[in-house]
VODO-106126 format. One record per residue (C-alpha): residue number from 1; residue in one letter; chain; z, y, x. Coordinates in pm, 1 decimal. Each point is the difference from the previous one (the first is absolute). Example, Ala and Ser with C-alpha at 12.3 -4.5 7.8 and 13.67 -1.06 7.14 Angstrom:
BEGIN
{1; "A"; "A"; {780.0; -450.0; 1230.0}},
{2; "S"; "A"; {-66.0; 344.0; 137.0}},
REM end
This chain:
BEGIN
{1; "X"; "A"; {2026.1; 24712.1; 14476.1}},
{2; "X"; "A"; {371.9; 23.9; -11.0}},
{3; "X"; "A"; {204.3; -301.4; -229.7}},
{4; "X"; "A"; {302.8; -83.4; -93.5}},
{5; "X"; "A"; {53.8; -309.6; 161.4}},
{6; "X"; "A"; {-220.9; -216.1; 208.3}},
{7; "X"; "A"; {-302.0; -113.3; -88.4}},
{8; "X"; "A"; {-108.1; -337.0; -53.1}},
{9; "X"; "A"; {-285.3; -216.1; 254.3}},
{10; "X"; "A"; {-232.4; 68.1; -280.8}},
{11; "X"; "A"; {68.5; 352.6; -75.8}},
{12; "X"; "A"; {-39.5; 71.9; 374.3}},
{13; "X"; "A"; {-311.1; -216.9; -24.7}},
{14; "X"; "A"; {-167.9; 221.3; -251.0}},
{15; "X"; "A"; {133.3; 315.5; 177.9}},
{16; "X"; "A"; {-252.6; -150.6; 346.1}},
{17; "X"; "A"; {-290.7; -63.4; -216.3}},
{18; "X"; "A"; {10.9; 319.0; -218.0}},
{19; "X"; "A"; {69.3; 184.2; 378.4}},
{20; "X"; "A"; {-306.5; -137.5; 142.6}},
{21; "X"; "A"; {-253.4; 208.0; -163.1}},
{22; "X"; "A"; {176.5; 376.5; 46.6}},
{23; "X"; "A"; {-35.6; 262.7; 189.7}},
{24; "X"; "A"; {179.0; 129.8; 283.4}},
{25; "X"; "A"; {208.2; 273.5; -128.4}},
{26; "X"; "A"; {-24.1; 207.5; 313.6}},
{27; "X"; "A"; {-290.3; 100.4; 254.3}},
{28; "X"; "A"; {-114.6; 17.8; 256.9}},
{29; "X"; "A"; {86.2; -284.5; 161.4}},
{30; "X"; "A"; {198.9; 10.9; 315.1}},
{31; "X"; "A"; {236.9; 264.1; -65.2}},
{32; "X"; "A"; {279.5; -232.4; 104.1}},
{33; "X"; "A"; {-136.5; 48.0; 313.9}},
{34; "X"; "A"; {-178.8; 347.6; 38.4}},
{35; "X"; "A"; {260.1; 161.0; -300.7}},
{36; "X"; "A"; {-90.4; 270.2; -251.3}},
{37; "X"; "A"; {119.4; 341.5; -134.6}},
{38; "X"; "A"; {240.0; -44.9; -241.2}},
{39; "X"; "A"; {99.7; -342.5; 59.8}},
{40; "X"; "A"; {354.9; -151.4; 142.8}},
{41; "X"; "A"; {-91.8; -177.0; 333.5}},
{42; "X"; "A"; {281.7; -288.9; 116.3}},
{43; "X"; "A"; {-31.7; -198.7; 267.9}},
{44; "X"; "A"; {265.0; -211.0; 191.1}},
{45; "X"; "A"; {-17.8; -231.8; 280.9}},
{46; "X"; "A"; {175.1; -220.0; 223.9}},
{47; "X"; "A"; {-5.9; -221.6; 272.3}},
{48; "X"; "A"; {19.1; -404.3; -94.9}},
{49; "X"; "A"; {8.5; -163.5; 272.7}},
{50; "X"; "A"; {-222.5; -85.8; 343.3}},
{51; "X"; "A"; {-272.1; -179.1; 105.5}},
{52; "X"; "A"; {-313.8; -183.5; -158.7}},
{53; "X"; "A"; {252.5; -290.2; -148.5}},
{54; "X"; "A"; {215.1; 298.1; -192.1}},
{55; "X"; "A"; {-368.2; 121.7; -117.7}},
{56; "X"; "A"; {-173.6; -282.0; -119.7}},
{57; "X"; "A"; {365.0; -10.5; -237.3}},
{58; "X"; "A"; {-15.8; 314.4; -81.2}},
{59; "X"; "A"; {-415.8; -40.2; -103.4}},
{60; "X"; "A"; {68.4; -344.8; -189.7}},
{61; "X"; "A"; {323.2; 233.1; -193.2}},
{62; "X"; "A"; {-257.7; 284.7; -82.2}},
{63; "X"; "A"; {-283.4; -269.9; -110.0}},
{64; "X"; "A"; {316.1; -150.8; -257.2}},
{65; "X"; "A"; {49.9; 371.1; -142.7}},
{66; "X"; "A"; {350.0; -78.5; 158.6}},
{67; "X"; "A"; {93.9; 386.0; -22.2}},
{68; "X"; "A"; {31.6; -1.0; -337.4}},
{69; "X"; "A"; {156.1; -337.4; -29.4}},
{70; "X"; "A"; {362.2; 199.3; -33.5}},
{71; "X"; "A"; {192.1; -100.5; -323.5}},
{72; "X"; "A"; {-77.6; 285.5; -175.4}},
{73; "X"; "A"; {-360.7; 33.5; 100.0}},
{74; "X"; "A"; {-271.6; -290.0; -80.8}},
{75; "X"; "A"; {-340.3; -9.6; 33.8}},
{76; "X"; "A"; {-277.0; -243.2; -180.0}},
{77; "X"; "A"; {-149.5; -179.0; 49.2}},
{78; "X"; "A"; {263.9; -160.4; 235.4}},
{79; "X"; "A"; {-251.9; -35.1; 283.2}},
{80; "X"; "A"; {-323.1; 239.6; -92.7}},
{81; "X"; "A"; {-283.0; -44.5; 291.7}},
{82; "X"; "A"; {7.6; 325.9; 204.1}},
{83; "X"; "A"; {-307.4; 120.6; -59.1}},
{84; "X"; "A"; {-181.0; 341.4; -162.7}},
{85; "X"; "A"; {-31.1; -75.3; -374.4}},
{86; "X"; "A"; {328.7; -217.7; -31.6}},
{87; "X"; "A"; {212.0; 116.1; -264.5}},
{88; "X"; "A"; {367.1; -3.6; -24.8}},
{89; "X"; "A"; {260.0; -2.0; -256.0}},
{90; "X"; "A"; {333.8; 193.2; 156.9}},
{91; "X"; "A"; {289.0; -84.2; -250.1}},
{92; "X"; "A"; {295.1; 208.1; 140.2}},
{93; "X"; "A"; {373.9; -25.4; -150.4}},
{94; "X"; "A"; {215.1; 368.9; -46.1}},
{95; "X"; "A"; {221.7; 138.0; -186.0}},
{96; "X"; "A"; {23.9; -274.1; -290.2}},
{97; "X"; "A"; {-343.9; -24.6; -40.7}},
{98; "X"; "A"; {-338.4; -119.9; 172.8}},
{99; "X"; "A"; {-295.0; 122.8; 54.5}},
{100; "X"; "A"; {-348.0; -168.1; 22.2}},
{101; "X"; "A"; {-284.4; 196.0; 212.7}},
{102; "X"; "A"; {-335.1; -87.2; 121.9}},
{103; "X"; "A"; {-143.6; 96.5; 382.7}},
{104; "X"; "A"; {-340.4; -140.0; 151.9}},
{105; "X"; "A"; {-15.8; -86.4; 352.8}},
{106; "X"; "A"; {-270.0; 274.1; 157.3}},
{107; "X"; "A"; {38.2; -41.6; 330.4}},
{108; "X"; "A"; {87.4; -239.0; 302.6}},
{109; "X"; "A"; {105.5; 88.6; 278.9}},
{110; "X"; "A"; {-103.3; -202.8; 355.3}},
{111; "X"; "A"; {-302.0; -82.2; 182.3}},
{112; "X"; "A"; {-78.1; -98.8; 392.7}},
{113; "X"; "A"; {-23.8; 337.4; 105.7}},
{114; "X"; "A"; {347.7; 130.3; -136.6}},
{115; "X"; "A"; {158.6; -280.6; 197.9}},
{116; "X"; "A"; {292.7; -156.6; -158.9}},
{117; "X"; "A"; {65.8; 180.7; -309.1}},
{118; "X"; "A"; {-28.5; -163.2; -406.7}},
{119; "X"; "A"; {63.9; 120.3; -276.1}},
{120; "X"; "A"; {-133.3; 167.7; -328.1}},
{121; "X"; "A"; {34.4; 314.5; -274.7}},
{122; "X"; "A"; {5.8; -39.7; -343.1}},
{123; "X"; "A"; {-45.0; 301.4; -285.5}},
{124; "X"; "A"; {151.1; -8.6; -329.6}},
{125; "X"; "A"; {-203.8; -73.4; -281.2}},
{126; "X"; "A"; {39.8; 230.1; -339.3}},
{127; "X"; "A"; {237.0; -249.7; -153.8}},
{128; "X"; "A"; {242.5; 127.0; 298.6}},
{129; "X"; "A"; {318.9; 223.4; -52.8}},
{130; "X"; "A"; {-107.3; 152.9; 319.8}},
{131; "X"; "A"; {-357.3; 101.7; 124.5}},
{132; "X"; "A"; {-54.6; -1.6; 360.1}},
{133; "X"; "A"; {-87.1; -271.7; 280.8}},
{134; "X"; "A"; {263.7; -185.6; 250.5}},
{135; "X"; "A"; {-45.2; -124.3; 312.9}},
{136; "X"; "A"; {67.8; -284.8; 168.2}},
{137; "X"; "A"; {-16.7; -135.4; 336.9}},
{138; "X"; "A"; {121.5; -157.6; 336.8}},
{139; "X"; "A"; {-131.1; 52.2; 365.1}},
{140; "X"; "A"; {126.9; -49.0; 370.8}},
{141; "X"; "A"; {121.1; 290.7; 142.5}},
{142; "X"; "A"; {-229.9; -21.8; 317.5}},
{143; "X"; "A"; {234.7; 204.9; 261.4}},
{144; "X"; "A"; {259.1; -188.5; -91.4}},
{145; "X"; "A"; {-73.3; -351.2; -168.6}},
{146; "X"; "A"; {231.8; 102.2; -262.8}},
{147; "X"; "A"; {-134.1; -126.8; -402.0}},
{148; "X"; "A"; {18.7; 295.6; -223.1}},
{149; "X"; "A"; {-35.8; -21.6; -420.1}},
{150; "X"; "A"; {-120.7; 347.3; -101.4}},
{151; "X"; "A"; {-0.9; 81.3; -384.5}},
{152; "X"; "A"; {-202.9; 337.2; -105.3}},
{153; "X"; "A"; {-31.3; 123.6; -365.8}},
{154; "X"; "A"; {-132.8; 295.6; -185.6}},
{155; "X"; "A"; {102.6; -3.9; -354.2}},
{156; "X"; "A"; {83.2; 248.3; -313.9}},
{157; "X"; "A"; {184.8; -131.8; -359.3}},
{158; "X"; "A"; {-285.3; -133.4; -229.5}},
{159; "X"; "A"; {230.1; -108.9; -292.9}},
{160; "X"; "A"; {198.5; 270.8; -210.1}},
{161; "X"; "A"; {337.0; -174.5; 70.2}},
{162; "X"; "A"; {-112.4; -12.9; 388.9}},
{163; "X"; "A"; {-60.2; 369.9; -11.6}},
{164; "X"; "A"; {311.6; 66.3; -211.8}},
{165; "X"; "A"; {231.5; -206.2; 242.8}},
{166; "X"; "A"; {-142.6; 88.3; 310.0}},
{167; "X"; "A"; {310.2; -20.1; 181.3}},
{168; "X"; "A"; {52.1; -345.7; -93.3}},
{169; "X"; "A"; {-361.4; -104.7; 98.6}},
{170; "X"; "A"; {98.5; 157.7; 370.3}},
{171; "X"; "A"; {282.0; -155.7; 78.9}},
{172; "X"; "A"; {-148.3; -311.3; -140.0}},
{173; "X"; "A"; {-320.8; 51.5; 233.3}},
{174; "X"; "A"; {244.5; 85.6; 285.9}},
{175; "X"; "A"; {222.0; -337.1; -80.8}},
{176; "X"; "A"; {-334.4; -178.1; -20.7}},
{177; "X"; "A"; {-113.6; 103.6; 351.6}},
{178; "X"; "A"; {317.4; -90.5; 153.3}},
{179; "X"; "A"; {75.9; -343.4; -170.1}},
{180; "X"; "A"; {-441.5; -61.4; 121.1}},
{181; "X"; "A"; {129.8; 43.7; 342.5}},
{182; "X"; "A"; {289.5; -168.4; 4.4}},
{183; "X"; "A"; {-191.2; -336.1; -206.4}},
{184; "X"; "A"; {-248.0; 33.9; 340.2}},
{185; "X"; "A"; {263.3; -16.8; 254.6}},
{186; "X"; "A"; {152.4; -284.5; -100.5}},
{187; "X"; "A"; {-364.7; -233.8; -10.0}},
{188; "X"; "A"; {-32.2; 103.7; 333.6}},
{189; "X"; "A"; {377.9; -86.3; 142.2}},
REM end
């Protein structure tokens, strides 16, 4: 949904419950992950910091949707649960105008026996500008002790105006991705 100027607390509101009941606009899940033909893979990474106290930072910054807490980029509610099912709002600020886009949470990410490693994906629902699935997550390098945040996403233009300015939409992915990483290395310094 692109707008003219922000939306209200009740507009976005409305947008969350009318988002809860649709469709992911994409399949199968997990192609942020595993990829598919025809689809633009990203990922970027970077290490955060060391140790279990740089960690347990960098898990409570995921668990606060922290990489998307950028200026530009917004998600609602402020502080969704990260769990499968929980759907998002992700209000995003370019070029003179916003756009409002759904995603539901359909995966987390850590258990025992991946060690120390949290985090979660989330695919775009068909109120999205883009269809596709992003990943998100944070682990202990074990060799080296080093905390790494790893984003992965498979997407394609949904919209007409996404297709039609695709350039735009990849730098703006691209400036997204670095801006994540940089919002993650500062929680953990």
């Amino acid at each position: 949904m692109f707008l003219a100027r922000r939306p209200t607390a009740d507009a976005i509101d409305r947008f969350l419950r009318d988002s809860h009941h649709l469709p992911l606009s994409y399949g199968p899940v997990g192609i942020a992950d595993h990829g598919a033909d025809g689809w633009t893979r990203d990922e970027a990474d970077a290490v955060i910091g060391h140790g279990q106290a740089d960690y347990e930072r960098a898990r409570a910054a995921l668990r606060a949707w922290t990489p998307f807490d950028l200026g530009w980029v917004e998600t609602f509610p402020r502080h969704a649960p990260i769990a499968v099912g929980t759907v998002v709002a992700v209000l995003i600020r370019h070029l003179g105008f916003w756009s409002l886009n759904g995603a539901r949470v359909v995966h987390e990410i850590g258990n025992r026996s991946e060690g120390p490693r949290f985090g979660f994906a989330y695919g775009t629902l068909t109120n999205h500008a883009e269809k596709g699935e992003e990943r998100f997550e944070v682990f202990i390098d074990p060799p080296t002790g080093n905390v790494v945040y790893r984003l992965r996403a498979a997407s394609r233009p949904r919209a007409a105006l996404a297709r039609l300015g695709l350039p735009i939409v990849r730098a703006l992915q691209a400036r997204f991705r670095r801006d994540s990483l940089a919002a993650m290395t500062r929680v953990t310094r």
